[in-house]
MIDOSE-1310 file (N, C-alpha, C; in nm, 2 decimals, decimal comma, always signed):
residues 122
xxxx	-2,38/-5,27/+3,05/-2,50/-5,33/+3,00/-2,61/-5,31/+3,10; -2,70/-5,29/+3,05/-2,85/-5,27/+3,12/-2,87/-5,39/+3,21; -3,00/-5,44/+3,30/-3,06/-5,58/+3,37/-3,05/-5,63/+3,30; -2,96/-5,80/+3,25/-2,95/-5,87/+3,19/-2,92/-5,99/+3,24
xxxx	-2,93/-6,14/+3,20/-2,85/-6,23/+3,23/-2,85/-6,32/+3,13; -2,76/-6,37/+3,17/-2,66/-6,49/+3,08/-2,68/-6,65/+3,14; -2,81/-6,68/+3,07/-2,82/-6,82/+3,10/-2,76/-6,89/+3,00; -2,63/-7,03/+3,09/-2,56/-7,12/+2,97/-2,60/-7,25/+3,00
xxxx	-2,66/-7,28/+2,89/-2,75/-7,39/+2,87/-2,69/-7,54/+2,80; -2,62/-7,60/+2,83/-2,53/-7,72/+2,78/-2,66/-7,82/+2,68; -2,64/-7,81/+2,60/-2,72/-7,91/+2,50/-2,63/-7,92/+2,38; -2,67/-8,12/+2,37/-2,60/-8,22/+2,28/-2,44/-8,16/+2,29
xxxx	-2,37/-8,16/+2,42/-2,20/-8,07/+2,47/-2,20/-7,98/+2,39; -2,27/-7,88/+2,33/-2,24/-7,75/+2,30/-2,35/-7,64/+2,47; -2,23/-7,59/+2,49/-2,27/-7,46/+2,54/-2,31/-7,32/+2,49; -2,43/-7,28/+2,49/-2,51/-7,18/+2,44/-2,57/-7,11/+2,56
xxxx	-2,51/-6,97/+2,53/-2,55/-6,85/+2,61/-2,69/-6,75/+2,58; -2,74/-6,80/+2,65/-2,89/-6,73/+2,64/-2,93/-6,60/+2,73; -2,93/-6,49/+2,65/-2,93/-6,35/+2,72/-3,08/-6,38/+2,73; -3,12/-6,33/+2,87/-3,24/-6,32/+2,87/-3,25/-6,18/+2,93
xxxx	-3,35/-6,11/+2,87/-3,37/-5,90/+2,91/-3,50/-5,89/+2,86; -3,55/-5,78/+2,88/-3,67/-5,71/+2,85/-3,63/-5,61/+2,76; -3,50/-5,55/+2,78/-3,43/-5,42/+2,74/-3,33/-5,43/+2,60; -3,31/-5,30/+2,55/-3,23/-5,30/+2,45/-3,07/-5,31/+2,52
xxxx	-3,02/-5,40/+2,47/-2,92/-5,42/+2,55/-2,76/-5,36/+2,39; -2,86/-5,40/+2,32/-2,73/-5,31/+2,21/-2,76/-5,25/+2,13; -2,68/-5,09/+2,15/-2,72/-4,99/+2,08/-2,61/-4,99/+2,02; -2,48/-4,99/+2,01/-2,35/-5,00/+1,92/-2,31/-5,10/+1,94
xxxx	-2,21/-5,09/+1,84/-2,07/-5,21/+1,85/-2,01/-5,27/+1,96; -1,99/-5,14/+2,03/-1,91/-5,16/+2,19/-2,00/-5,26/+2,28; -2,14/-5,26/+2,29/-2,22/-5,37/+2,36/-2,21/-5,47/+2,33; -2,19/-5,46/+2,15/-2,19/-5,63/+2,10/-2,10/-5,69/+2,14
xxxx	-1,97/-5,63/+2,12/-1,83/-5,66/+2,19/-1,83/-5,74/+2,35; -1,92/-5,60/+2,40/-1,88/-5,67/+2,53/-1,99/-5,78/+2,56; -2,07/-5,79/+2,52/-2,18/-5,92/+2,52/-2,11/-6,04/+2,47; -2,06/-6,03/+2,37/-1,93/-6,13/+2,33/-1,80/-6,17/+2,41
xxxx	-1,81/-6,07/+2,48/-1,64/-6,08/+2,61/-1,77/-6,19/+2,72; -1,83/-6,11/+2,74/-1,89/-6,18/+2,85/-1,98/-6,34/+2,89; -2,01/-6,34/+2,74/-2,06/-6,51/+2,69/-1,93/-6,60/+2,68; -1,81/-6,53/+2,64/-1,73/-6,64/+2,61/-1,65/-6,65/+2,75
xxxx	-1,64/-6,56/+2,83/-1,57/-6,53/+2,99/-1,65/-6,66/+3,04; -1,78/-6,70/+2,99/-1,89/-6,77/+3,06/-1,87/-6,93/+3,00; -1,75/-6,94/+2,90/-1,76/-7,08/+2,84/-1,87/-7,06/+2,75; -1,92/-6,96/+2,65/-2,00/-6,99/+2,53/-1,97/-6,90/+2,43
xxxx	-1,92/-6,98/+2,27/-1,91/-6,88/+2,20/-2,04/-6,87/+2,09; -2,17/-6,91/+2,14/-2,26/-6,92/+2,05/-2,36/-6,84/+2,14; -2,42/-6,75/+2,10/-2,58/-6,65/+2,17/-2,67/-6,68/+2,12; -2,77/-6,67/+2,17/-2,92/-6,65/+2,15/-2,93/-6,50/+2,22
xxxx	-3,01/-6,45/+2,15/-3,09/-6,29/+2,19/-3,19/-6,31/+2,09; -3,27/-6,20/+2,19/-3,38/-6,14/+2,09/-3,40/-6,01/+2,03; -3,48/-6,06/+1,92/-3,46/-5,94/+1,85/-3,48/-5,75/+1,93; -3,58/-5,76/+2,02/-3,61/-5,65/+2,14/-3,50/-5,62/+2,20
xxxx	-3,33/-5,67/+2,22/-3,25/-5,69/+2,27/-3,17/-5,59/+2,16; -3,19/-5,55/+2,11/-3,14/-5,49/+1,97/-3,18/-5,34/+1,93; -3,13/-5,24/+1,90/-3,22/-5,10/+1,89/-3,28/-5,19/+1,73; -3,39/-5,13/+1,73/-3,48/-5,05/+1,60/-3,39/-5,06/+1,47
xxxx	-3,31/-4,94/+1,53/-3,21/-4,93/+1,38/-3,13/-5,03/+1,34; -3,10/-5,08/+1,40/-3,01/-5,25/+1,36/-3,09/-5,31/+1,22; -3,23/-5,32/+1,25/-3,26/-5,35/+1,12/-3,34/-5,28/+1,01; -3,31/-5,16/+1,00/-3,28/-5,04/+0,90/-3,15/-5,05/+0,87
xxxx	-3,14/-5,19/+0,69/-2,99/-5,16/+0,70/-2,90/-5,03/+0,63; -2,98/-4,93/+0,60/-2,94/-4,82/+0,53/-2,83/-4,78/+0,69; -2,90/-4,74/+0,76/-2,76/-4,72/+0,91/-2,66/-4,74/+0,91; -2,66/-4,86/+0,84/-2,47/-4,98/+0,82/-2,50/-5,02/+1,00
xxxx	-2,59/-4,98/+1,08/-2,55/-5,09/+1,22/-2,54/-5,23/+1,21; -2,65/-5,25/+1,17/-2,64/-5,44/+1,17/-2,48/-5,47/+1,06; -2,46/-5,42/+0,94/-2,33/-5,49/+0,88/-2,23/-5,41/+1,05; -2,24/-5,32/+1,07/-2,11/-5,33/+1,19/-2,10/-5,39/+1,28
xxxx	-2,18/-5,41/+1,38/-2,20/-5,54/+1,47/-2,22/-5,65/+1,42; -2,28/-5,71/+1,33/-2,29/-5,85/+1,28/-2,11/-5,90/+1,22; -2,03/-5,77/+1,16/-1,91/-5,79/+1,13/-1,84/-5,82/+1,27; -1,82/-5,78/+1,40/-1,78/-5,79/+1,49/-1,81/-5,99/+1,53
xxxx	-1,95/-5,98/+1,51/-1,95/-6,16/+1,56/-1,87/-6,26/+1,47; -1,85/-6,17/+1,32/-1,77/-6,26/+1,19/-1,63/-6,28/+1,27; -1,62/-6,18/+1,30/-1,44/-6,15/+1,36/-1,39/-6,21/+1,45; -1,50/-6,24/+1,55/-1,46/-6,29/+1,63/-1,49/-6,44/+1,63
xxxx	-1,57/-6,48/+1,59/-1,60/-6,62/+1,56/-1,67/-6,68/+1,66; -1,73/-6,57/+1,67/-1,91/-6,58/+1,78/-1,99/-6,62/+1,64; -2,09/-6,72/+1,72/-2,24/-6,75/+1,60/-2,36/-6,73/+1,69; -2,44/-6,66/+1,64/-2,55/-6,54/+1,72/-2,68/-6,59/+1,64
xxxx	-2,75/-6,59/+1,73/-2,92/-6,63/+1,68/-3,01/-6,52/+1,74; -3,04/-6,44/+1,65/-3,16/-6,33/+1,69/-3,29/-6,39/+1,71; -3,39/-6,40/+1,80/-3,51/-6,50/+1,78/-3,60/-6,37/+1,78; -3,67/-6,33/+1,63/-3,80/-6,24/+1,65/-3,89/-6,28/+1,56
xxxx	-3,99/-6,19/+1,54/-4,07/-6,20/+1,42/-4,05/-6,14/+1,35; -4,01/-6,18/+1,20/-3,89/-6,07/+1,12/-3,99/-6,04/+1,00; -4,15/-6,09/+1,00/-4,26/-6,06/+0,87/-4,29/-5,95/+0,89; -4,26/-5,86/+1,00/-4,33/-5,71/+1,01/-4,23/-5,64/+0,91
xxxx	-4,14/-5,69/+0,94/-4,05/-5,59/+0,86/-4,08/-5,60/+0,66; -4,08/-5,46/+0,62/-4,12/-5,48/+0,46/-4,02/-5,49/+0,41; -3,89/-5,44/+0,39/-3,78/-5,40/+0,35/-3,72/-5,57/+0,21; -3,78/-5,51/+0,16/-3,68/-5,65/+0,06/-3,55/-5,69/+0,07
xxxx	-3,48/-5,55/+0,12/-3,34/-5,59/+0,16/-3,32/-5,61/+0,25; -3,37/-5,61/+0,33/-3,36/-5,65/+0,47/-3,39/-5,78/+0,47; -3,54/-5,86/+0,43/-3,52/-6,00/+0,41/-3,43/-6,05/+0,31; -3,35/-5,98/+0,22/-3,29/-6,05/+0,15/-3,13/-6,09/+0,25
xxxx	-3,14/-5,97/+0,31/-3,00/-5,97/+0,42/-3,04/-6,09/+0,51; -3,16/-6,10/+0,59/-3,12/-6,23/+0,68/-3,13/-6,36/+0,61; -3,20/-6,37/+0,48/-3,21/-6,48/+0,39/-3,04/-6,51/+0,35; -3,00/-6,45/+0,32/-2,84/-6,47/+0,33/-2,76/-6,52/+0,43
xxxx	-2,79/-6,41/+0,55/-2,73/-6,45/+0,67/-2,75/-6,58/+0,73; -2,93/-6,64/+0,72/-2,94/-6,80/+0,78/-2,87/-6,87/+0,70; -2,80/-6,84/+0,50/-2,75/-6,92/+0,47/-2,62/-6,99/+0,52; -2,58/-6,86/+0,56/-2,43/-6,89/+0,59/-2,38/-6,96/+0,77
xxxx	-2,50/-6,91/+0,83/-2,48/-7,00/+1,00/-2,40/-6,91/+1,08; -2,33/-6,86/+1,04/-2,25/-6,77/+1,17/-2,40/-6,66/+1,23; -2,48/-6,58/+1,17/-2,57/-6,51/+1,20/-2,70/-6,56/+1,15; -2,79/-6,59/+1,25/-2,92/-6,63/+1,25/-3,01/-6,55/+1,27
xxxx	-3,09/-6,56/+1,19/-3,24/-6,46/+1,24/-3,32/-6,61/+1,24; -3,39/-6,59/+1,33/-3,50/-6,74/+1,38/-3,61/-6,66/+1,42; -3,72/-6,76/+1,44/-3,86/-6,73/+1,50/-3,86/-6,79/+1,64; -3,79/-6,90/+1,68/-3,79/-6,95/+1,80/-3,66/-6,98/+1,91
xxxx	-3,70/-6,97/+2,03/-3,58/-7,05/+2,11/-3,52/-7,20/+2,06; -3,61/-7,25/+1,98/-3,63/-7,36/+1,96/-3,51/-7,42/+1,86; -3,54/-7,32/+1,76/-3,48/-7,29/+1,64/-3,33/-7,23/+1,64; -3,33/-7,17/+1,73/-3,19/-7,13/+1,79/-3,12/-7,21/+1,80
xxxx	-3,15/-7,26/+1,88/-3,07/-7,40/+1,98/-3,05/-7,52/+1,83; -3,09/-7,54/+1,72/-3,10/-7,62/+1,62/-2,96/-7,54/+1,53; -3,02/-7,39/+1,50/-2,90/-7,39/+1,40/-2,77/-7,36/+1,45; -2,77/-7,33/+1,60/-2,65/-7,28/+1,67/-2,53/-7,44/+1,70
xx	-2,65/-7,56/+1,71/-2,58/-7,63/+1,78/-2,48/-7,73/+1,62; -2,60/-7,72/+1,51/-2,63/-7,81/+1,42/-2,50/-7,77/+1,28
């Protein structure tokens, strides 16, 4: 993994792992994986990242990246909050995909840290 760190932030006794980077920290599956080894090595099976933390193509879901890594957090029974601004994107399927995804709680797209920390803990 690129300059990264793993702040774990204890609120309402859930521990939540907050990657904080500047950088794309996952380009495949294998990152997701090990960003997953390494939050829960840390006592947290719930992430916060941001969307910038993520290649480009993740959300082009023609790729299949996001169903491959997002299937990896299903598997493992990691629950992940992407925090970006997700209105630039046009893609109807693509909002239809994280409109689904906030339904179900294991995978979050949010606008805020704020918002993170609510549906990750809640």
């Amino acid at each position: 993994m690129e300059k990264m760190k793993i702040k774990i932030n204890r609120v309402r006794g859930t521990n939540l792992a907050e990657i904080i980077s500047d950088e794309v920290l996952i380009h495949e599956t294998q990152d997701a994986i090990d960003l997953m080894g390494e939050s829960n090595y840390l006592g947290s099976r719930k992430i916060i990242m941001n969307e910038k933390n993520v290649i480009p193509e993740f959300f082009d879901l023609k790729t299949g990246i996001a169903g491959e890594i997002l299937q990896k957090f299903s598997t493992y029974h990691m629950k992940v909050a992407i925090v970006g601004d997700y209105s630039k994107y046009a893609s109807k399927s693509l909002r239809d995909f994280i409109s689904e995804s906030n339904r179900h709680g294991q995978i979050n797209f949010v606008s805020s840290i704020e918002e993170a920390r609510e549906r990750l803990i809640g």
